[in-house]
N, C-alpha and C positions, 0 to 999 in steps of 0.2 A: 202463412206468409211464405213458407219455404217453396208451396207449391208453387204459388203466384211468381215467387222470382224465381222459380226454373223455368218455368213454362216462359217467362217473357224471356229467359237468355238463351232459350231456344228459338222464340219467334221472332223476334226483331234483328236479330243477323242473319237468320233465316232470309227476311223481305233486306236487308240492306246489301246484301253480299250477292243474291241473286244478280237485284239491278246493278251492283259496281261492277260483276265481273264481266257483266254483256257489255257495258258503255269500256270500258274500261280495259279489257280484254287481259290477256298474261302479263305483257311487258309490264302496263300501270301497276296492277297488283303485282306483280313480283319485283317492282320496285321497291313500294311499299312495305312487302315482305321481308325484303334483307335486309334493309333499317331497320324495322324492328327486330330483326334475329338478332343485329349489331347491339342496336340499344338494350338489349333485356340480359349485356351481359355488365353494361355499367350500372343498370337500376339493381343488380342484384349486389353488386360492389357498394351500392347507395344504402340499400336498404339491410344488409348484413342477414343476420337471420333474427330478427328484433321483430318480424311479423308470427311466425312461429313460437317463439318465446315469448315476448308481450301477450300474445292469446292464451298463453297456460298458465302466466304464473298472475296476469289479469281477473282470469277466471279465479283461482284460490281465493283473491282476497276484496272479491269484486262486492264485499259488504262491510267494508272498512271502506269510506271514502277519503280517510287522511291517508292511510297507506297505498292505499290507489294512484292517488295525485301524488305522491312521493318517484312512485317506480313511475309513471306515464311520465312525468317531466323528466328523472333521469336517462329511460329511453332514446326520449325526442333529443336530450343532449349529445347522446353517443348518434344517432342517426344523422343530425345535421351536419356532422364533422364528418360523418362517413360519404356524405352528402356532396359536399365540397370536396371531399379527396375523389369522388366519383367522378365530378363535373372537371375536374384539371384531365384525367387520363382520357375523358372522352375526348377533352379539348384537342389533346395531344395526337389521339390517334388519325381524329377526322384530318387536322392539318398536315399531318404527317408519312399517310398511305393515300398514294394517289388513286385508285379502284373507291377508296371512303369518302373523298375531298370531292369526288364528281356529284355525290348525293348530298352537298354541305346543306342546302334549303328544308331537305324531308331532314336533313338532323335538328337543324334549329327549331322546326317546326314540333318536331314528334318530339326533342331531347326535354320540353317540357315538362313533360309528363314525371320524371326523378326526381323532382323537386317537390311538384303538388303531391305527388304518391306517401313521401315525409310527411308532407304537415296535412296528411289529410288521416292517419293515424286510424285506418280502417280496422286495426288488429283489436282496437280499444272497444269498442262498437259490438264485434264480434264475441270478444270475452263476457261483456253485460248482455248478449243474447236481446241486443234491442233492432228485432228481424222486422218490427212494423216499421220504424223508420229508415230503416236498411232498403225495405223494398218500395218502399212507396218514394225515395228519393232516387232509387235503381231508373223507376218503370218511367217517372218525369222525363229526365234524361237521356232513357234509350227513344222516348216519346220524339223529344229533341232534336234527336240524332238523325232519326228517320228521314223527318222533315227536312233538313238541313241537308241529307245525302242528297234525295231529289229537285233541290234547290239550286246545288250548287256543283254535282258531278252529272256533267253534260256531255262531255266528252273524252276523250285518249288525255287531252294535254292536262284534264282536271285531276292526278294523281297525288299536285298536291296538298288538296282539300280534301281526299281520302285521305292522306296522313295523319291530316289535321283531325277527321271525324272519327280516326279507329282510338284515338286518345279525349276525346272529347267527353263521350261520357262519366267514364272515371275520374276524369280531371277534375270538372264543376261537381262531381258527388265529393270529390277531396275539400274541394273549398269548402262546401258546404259543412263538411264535418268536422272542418277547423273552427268555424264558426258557432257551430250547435255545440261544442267540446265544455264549457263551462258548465253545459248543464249537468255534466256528469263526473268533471273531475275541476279542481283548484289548479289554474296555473299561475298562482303568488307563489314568488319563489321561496325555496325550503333555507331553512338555516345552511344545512348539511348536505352535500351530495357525494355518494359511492358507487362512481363509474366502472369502478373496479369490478367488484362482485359479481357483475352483469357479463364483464368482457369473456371468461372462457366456454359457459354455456351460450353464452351468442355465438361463439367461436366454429359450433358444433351444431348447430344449427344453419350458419352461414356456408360452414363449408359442403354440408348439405345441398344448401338451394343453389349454391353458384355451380357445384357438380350437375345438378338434374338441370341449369340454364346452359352448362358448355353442351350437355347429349342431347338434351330437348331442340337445340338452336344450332346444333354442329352441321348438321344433315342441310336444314337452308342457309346456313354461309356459305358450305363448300360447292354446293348448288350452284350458288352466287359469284363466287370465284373462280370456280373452274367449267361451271356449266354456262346457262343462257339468261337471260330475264324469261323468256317463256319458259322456260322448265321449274326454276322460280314458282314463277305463276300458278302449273299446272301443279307442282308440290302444295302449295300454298292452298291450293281449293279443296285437295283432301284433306288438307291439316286442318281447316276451316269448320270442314264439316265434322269431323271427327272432334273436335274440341268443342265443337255446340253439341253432340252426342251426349259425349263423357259429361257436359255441364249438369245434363239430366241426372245424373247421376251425384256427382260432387257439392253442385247447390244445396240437395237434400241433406246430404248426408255431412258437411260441414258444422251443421248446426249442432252434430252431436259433438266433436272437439273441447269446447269449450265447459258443455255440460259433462263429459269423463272428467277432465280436470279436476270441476267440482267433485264429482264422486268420490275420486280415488282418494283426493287431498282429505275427503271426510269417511274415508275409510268404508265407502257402500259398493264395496267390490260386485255384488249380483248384480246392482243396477246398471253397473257397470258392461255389464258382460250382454244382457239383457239387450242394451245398445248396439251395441257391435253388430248382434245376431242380428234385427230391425234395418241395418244399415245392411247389410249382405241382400238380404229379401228386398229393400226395396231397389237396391240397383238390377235384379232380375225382374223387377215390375218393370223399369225405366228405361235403363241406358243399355241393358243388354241386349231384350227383344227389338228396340232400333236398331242396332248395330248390325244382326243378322238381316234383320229386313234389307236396309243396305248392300250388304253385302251380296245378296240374291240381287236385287234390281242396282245394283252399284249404276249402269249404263242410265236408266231411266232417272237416278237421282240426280247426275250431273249434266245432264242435258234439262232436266228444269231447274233447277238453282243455276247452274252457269253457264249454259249454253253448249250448242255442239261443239264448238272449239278446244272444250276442256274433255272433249271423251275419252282421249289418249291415258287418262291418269286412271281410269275406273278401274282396273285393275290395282294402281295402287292405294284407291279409295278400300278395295275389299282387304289390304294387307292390314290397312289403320282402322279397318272395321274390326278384325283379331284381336288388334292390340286393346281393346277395351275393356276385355275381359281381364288380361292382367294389369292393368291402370286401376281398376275396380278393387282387386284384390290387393295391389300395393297398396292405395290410399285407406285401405281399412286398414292392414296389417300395420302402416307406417303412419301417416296419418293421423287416426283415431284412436290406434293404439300404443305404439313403441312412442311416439313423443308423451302422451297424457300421464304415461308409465314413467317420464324420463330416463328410456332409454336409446339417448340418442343415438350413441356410440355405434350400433348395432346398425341402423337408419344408415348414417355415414358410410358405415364400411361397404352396405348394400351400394346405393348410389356411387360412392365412387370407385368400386370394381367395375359396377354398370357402365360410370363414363368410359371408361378404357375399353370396355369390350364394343361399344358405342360407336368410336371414336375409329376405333382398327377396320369392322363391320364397314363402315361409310369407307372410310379410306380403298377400300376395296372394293365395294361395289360399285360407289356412285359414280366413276371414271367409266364402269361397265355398263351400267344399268341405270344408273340418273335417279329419276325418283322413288321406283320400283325397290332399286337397292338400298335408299334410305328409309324407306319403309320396313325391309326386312331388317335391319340393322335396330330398328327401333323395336321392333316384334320379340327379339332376341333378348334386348335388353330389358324389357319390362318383364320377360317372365325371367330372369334370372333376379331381379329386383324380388320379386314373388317369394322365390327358394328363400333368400335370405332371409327378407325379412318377417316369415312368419316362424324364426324360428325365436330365442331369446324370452323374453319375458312377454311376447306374443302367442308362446305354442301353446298356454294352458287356454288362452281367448282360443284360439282356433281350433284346438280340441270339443270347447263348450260350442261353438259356432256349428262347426259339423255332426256334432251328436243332436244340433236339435233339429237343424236345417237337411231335407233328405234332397239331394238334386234332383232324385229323376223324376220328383213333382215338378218340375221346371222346364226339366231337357225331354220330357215327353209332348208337354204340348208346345214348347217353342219347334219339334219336330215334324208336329200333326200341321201347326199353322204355315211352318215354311214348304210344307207339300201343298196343300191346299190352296194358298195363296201362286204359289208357282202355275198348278194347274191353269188357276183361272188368270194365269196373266199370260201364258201362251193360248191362249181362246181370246184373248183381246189384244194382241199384240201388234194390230193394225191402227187401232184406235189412236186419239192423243195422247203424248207421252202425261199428260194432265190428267186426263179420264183412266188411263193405267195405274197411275201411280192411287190414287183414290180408293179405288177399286181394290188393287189388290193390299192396297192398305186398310185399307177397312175390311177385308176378307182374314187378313194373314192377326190383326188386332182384335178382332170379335171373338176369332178362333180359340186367340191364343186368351185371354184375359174369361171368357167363360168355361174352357177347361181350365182356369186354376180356381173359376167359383166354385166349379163341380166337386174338385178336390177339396175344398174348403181351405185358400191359403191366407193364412192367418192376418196378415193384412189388407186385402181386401175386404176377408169380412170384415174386420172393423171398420172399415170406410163403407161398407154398406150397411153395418149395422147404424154405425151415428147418422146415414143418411134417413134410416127408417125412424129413427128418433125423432130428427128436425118436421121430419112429414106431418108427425103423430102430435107434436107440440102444435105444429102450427093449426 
């Protein structure tokens, strides 16, 4: 299931973002763009850190279904309140800053989505590790979306029913999962409720996700405010692509969160560990050999997803190709493990050094350098996020990690294939950027994925051995 819902959150923004950003060009998207940079810093005031916290202390006790429904409706109470004080400040701001009042239609439109994100209580979902329903109400959806993009984005002035569509999907998957929510938890209400108890590891969690929303979102506001709607834009279409990347990676390996949890809380520390190692290996299957492909043809990839228009950025398409490898290694370090461990503490101090150093970065280059400079700013911060957080009750996981995992079964043939793949794309480099990109993608991925057969790396064979199985059965 985890494969099917990365592979569609790589293909289906893939086909929907190509065609918006040709109809559509920078200004519509980098409209779009700032709104959401603006909105994702009230949904994270909406949402606290109750997404992170509901999925670990969910997962503990996810075979008690009276204490289940106990904490999930306590949750949903401190979230709605949080929900409503979210929705006043937005109100405040949009009315209030005239640069935010000119975008009031994409706010009303997109500020939806704070609301449905609440009672669609995806963290619930996540903790009972129920990924068929998860992806088969994903795949519906993005199915949806598609459809609906080329329906209804026809031109420049359609931006905003892009709005409308970047929040659509998750939105109807929200309703839905308020809806399907009885089958997994009781919401009659409880004799007794202790909001309390929940408030200072929410606390710690929250301050967390709203640090990683000011530095992840800092870079396209000031964009927005002191740059142009096209640079916007042109930011916007590497972040784009770089975030369907990294999905390859995070889809998969989300799934393990919930199962640490369990682990740790029942004391099966190898298994534990076990995990971690599995999650490393498969983002060197996934998300890291794209990233460099990228990065070699950066020019070829933004000329078919977005057209020549956006070739200005491929340079800072190859900065946010970098930044992968340490997003990779955060989200294990931090992620998978320092929260499943409860040690948030450590998480927070990482992140919110990182926002400052974030924050200075940008302040100083993007005046200079525009998107290029928010790019390196972002480069910076993620691997000092790295340092931090693999130290704490992380360093003995990342000890086990690197004693069993040798890199240069890795960094040898992603070596051999990005020669190889290079060669044969300067021998076609007349061709269409389509027949290029094919080509040396399918040269630079055959390379690289049968030198780690050769080597025998441990998860391949077993996806090639279960395949020999299924043959043999059938």
């Amino acid at each position: 299931m985890s494969i099917i819902l990365t592979t569609s959150n790589f293909i289906f923004p893939l086909i929907t973002y190509s065609y918006v950003a040709r109809v559509l060009g920078t200004v519509g998207t980098g409209k779009v763009a700032f709104v959401n940079s603006i909105l994702s810093y009230f949904l994270y005031i909406a949402i606290l850190g109750i997404p992170g916290y509901g999925l670990r202390e969910c997962a503990k006790i996810r075979d008690d279904k009276e204490k289940l429904s106990h904490l999930v409706q306590e949750l949903l109470i401190i979230n709605l309140i949080s929900t409503a004080i979210a929705y006043a400040c937005l109100t405040a701001a949009v009315l209030s800053v005239p640069k935010l009042e000119s975008y009031k239609a994409l706010f009303v439109i997109m500020g939806v989505y704070i609301f449905l994100n609440t009672i669609g209580l995806e963290w619930v979902y996540n903790a009972l590790e129920e990924y068929r329903y998860i992806t088969i109400r994903s795949i519906t959806f993005k199915i949806i979306s598609v459809v609906l993009t080329f329906l209804l984005i026809r031109s420049e002035s359609d931006y905003l029913f892009y709005g409308f569509l970047t929040i659509f999907t998750m939105s109807a998957s929200y309703i839905l999962n308020f809806i399907n929510l009885r089958k997994y938890v009781s919401l009659k209400k409880k004799a007794k409720y202790n909001l309390k108890r929940h408030l200072k590891p929410i606390m710690f969690f929250f301050s967390a996700s709203i640090i990683i929303t000011l530095y992840s979102n800092f870079d396209v506001s000031m964009l927005g405010f002191i740059g142009t709607e096209e640079q916007v834009g042109l930011y916007y279409a590497a972040l784009k692509i770089k975030a369907m990347i990294l999905s390859l990676s995070t889809a998969v390996t989300a799934v393990i969160v919930p199962r640490m949890s369990y682990y740790i809380k029942n004391g099966n520390k190898e298994l534990a560990k076990n995990l971690t190692e599995k999650s490393l290996r498969v983002s060197f299957l996934l998300a890291i050999p794209i990233a460099l492909y990228v990065v070699v043809f950066a020019e070829n990839c933004i000329a078919f997803l977005c057209g020549s228009e956006f070739l200005p950025v491929a340079n800072t398409l190859r900065v946010l190709m970098v930044c992968i490898v340490p997003l990779v290694m955060s989200n294990l370090f931090g992620n998978q493990i320092l929260i499943p461990l409860g040690d948030e503490k450590r998480y927070s101090l990482s992140v919110f050094v990182g926002m400052w150093i974030n924050i200075i970065l940008n302040a100083i280059m993007i005046p200079f350098w525009g998107a290029f400079g928010a790019a390196i700013g972002t480069l910076v911060t993620e691997s000092w996020n790295v340092l931090c957080m693999s130290g704490g009750l992380a360093k003995e996981y990342r000890m086990y990690i690197f004693s069993r995992i040798t890199l240069w079964k890795y960094f040898v043939p992603l070596i051999l294939a990005t020669v190889i793949s290079f060669i044969v794309g300067r021998f076609i480099s007349g061709v269409y950027v389509i027949v290029q990109l094919a080509l040396t993608g399918s040269v630079f991925f055959i390379v690289y994925y049968v030198s780690l057969l050769i080597i025998k790396e441990p998860i391949l064979m077993q996806v090639c051995d279960k395949m020999k199985r299924r043959f043999k059965d059938e």
